[in-house]
C-alpha positions in Angstrom: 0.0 0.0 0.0 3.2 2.4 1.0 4.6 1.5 -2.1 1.3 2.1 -4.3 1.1 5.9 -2.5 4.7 6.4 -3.2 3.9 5.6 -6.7 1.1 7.8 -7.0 2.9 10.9 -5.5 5.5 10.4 -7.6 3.4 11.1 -10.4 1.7 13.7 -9.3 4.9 15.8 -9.1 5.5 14.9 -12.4 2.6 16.3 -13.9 2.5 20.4 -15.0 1.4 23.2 -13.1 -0.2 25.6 -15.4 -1.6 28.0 -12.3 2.0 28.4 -10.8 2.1 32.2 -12.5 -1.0 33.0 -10.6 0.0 35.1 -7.8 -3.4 35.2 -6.0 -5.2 31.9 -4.7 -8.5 33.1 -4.8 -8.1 33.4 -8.4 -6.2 30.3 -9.0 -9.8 29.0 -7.0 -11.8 31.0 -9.8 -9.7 29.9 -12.7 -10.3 26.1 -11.4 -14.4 26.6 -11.0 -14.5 28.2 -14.7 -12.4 25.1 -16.1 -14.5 22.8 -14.6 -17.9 24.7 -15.2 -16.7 25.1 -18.8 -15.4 21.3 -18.8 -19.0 20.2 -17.5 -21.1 22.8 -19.7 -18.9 21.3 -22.9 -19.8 17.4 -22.4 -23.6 18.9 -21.4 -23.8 20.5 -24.9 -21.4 17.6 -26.8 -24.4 15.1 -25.0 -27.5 16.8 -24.5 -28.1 19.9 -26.7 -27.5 23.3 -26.6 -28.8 25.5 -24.0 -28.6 29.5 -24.0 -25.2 31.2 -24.2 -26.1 33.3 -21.1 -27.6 31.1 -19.1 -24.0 29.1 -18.8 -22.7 32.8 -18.8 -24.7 33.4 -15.8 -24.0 30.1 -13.8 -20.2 30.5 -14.6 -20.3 33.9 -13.3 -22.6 32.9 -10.2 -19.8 30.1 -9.0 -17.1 32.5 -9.3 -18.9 35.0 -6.9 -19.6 32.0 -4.5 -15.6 30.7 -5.1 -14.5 34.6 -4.0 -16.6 34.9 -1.2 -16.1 30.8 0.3 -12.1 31.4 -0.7 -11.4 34.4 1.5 -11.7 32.3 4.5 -9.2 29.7 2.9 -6.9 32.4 2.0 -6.4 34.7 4.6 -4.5 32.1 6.7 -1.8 32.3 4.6 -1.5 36.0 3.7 -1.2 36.2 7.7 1.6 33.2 7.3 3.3 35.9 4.9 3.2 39.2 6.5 4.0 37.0 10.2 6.9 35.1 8.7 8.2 38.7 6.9 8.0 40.6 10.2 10.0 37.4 11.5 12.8 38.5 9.1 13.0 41.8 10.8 13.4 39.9 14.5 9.7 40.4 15.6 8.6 37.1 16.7 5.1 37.8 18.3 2.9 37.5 15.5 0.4 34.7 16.0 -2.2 33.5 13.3 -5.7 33.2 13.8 -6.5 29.5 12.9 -9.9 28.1 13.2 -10.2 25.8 10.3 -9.9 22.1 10.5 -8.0 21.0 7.4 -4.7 21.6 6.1 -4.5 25.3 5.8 -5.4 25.0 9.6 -2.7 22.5 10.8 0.1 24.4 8.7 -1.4 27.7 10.9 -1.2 26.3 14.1 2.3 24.8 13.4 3.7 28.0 12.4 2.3 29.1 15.8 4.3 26.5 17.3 7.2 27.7 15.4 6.6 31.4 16.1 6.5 30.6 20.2 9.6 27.8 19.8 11.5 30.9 18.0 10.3 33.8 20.4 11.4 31.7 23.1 15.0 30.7 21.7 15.2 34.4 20.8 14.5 35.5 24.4 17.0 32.8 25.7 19.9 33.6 23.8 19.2 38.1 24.9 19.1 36.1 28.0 22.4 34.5 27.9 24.0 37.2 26.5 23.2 39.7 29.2 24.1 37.1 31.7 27.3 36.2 30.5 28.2 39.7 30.1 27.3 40.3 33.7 29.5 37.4 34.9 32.5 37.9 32.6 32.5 42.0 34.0 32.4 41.3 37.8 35.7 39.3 38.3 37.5 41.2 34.9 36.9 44.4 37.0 38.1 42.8 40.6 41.0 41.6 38.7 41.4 44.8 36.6 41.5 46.8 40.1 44.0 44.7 41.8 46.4 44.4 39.0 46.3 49.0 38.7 46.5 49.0 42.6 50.2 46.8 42.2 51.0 48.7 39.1 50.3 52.2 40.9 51.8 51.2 43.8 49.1 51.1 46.4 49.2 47.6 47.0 52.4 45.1 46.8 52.3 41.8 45.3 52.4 40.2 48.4 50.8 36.8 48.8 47.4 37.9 49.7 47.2 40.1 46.8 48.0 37.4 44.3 45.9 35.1 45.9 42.8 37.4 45.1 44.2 37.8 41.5 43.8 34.0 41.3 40.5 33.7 42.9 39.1 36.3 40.1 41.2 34.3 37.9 40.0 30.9 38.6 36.1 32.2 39.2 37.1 33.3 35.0 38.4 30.2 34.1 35.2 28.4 35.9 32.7 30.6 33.7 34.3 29.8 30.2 34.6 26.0 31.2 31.0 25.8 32.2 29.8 28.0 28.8 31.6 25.7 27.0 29.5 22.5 28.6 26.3 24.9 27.8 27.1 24.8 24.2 27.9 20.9 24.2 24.4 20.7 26.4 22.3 22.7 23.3 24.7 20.4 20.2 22.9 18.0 21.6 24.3 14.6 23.1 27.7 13.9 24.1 30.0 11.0 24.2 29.5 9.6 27.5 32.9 7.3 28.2 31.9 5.2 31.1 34.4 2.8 33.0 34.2 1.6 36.7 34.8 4.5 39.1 36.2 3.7 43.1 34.3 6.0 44.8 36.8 6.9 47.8 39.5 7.6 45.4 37.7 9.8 43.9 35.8 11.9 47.0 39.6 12.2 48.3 40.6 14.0 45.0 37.8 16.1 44.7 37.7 17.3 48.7 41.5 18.0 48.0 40.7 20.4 45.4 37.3 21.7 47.1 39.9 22.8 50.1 42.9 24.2 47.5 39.6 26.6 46.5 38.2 27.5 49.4 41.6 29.0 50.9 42.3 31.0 47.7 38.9 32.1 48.3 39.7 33.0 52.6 37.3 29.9 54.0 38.7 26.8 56.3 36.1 24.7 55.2 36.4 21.4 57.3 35.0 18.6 54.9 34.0 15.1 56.0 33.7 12.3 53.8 31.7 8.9 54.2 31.7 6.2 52.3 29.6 2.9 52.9 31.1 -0.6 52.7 28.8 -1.8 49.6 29.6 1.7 47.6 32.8 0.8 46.5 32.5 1.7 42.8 30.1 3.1 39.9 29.6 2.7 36.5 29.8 6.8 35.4 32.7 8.7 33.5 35.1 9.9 36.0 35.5 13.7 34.6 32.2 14.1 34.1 31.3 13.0 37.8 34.5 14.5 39.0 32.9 17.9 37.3 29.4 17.4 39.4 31.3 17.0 43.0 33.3 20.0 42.5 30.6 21.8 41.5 28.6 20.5 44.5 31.3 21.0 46.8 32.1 24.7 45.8 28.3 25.8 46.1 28.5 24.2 49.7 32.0 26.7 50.2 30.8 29.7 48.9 27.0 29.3 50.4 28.1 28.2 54.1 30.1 29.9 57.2 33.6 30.9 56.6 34.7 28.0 59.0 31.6 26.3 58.4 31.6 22.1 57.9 30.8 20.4 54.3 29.9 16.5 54.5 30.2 14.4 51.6 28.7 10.7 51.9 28.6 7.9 49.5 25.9 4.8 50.3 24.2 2.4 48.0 20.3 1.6 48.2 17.9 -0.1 45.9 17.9 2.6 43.7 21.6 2.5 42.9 24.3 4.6 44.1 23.9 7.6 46.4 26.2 10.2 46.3 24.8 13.1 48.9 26.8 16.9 50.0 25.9 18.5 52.8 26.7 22.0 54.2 25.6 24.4 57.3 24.4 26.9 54.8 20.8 28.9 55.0 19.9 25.7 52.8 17.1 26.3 49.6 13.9 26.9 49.7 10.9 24.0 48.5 9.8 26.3 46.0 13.3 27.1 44.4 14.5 23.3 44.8 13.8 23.2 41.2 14.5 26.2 40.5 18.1 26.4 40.9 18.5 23.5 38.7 17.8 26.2 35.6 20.3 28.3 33.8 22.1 31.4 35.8 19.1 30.4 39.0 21.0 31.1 42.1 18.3 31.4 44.4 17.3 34.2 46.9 20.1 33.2 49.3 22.9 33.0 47.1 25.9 34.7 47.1 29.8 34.3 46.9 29.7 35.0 42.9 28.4 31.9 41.3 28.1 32.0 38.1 24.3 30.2 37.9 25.4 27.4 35.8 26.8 24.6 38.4 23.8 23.1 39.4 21.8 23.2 35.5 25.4 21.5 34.3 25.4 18.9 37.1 22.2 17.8 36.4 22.8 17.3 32.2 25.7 15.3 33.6 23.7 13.4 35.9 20.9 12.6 33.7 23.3 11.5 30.7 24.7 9.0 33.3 20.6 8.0 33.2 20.5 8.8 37.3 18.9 11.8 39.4 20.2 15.2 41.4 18.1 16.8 43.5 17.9 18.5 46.4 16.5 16.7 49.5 15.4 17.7 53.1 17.6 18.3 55.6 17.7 19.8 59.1 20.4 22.0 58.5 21.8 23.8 55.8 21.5 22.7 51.9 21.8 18.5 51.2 21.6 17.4 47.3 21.3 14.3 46.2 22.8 12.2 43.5 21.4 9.0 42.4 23.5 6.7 39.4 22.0 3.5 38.4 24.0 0.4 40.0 
């Protein structure tokens, strides 16, 4: 049956298109109901007889009143399609077409609705983006910009502390471009996901190591405590990727907590696979913003410490490619999110 339609389309494309220089539908319409009347008035007089001149004059004329008038409902769909998808052109993408037929006209109107919104709404996202990344690549090029004139002007020396704040802008810089560049992977599409068997204490000692190299360059003696059960020895995931998530977990837990605050990182394993849970004695996230902060540049009400509002919407694309879940779950005290990978 497929290959009979296929056939028959085929042939249809093949045939000529005499009303393609007609640059109005309604007449195309007209021109169609007068070949067809004249077609039908021809085999009438060829079969029958001859009837008056003016009464097939008249009915001709009569059914291309009635084609105009029925045809300005069929038309007017796509002259809006035009003059929306023109003022698309010129980056308006708010026009919206009135559809309220049923058949095809009215299916290709309410797709290009669908297309207007999907547009608007990538349109909106990337002025979004922009004005956020501009806002996050100004704050630490200024703090570095001042420190650098102070040294070169002489009012400060490049004494330790100095440089160290010239690398904390530095690194915060460094973080920003790395975590754009997983945004643009994250809308390419899918990414190669290596995975290999990961031993989870291994890897929780190399990130805390790296969690507490950042939090001095930052002026915080973080004390971090790690746990990891008997049974949750290992995990199927790829180890950068994962590696990327705990850091990023681990610095929101810095920057959100007390200066000498505690961070607690546990490992465990349950029916639902491997958990993978961080902990800090921050002012924790509200239920309503639990999602929330999962989106791009979302920090939350509470947040501070220069994040960049990526860490958490990156953590969770690598999460979910690993096919598991992040979340962030109730605690007592402070902020505790959760990371589940299957077994």
């Amino acid at each position: 049956m497929s290959t009979l339609r296929s056939r028959a389309l085929t042939v249809l494309e093949l045939l000529p298109r005499p009303l393609d220089p007609v640059r109005s539908m309604k007449l195309k319409i007209s021109i169609l109901l007068v070949a067809a009347g004249t077609v039908g008035l021809a085999y009438f007089w060829l079969d029958v007889g001859w009837i008056p001149a003016w009464n097939s004059i008249i009915a001709i004329l009569g059914a291309v009143v009635v084609s105009q008038v029925l045809a300005h409902g069929m038309t007017r769909p796509l002259r809006d399609m035009t003059a929306a998808a023109r003022a698309m052109a010129r980056g308006d993408y708010s026009r919206r077409i009135r559809v309220t037929a049923r058949d095809e006209v009215g299916e290709l109107g309410r797709a290009f609705n669908q297309m207007s919104a999907d547009l608007d709404a990538a349109d909106r996202n990337r002025r979004e983006l922009i004005a956020n990344v501009s806002h996050e690549l100004r704050t630490p090029i200024a703090a570095l910009q001042a420190v650098l004139e102070n040294v070169v002007d002489g009012v400060s020396e490049p004494n330790p502390a100095t440089m160290r704040t010239a690398l904390a802008q530095t690194v915060r810089l460094s973080r920003l471009v790395t975590e754009l560049l997983d945004l643009s992977r994250i809308d390419a599409g899918a990414h190669p996901l290596p995975r290999e068997d990961v031993a989870i204490e291994p890897l929780l000692a190399e990130v805390v190591a790296e969690a507490e190299v950042n939090a001095a360059a930052v002026g915080r003696s973080i004390r971090f405590t790690t746990t990891v059960a008997p049974d949750a020895h290992s995990v199927a995931a790829d180890r950068e990727r994962l590696h990327q998530v705990l850091v990023n977990l681990l610095d929101n837990a810095v920057r959100h907590g007390p200066a000498d605050g505690r961070v607690w990182v546990s490992a465990a394993r349950s029916t639902a696979g491997v958990l993978l849970e961080v902990r800090d004695e921050g002012p924790g996230i509200a239920v309503a913003e639990r999602d929330l902060v999962f989106r791009r540049f979302t920090r939350g009400e509470k947040a501070r410490g220069g994040g960049t509002g990526l860490g958490l919407s990156i953590a969770r694309w690598v999460v979910e490619l690993h096919g598991g879940t992040i979340a962030v779950v109730d605690s007592t005290r402070g902020c505790r999110i959760r990371i589940v990978l299957p077994a």
